[in-house]
C-alpha positions in Angstrom: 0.0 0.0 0.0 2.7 2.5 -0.6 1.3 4.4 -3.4 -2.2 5.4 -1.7 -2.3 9.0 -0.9 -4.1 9.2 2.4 -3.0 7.7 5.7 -2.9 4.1 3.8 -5.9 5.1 1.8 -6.4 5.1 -2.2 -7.4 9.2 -1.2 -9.2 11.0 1.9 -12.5 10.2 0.6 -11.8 6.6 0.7 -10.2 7.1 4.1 -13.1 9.4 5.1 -15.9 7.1 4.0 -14.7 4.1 5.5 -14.1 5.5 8.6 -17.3 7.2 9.6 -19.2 4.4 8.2 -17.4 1.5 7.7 -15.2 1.6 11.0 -16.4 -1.7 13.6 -18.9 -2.7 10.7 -19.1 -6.5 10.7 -19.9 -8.4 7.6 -20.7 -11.4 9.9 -19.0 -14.9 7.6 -20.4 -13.6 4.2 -17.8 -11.2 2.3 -19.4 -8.0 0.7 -18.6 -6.5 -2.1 -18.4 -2.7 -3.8 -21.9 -2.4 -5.1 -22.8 -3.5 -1.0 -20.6 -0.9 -0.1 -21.2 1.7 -2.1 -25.6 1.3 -1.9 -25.2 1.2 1.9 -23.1 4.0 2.4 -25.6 5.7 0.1 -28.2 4.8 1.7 -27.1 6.4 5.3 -25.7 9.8 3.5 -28.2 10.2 1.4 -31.5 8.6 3.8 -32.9 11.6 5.1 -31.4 14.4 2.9 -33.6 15.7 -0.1 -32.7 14.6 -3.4 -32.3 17.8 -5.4 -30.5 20.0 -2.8 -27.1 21.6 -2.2 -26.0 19.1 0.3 -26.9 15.5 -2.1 -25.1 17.1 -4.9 -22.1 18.2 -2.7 -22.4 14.4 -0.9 -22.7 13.0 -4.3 -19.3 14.8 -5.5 -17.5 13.7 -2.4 -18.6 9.8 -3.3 -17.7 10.3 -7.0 -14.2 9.9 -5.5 -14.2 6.6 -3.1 -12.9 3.9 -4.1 -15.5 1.0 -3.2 -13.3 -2.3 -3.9 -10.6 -0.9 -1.6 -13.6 -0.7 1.5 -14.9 -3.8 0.0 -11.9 -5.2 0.6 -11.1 -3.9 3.9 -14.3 -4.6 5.4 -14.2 -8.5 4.3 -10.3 -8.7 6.0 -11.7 -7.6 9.4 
């Protein structure tokens, strides 16, 4: 991992992403995989905020950027 770009992470909203939502989460024995990643996570930032506004698009933006396989992965080694 010694070409990823924030504290071990592809970039900081990988590192971000996975630590305010992925941190402690327990896949149980089944592994997940980016698309599981990705809808949940999209499902808690996005779950009460309205659609159109300033704060989805800016969300959205920020997300654009994760990389999903990498918290895919990392979740399903813990």
């Amino acid at each position: 991992m010694e070409n990823n770009k924030y504290n071990g992470w592809t970039n900081y909203a990988t590192w971000r992403i996975n630590l305010e939502i992925f941190d402690g989460y327990g896949a149980g024995s089944e592994d997940v995989d980016y698309k599981f990643c990705k809808d949940l996570a999209e499902e808690i930032v996005f779950g009460s905020v309205p659609e159109n506004s300033l704060v989805a698009a800016y969300a959205q933006a920020f997300m654009y950027d994760v990389n999903w396989h990498e918290i895919a992965e990392h979740v399903n080694e813990e």
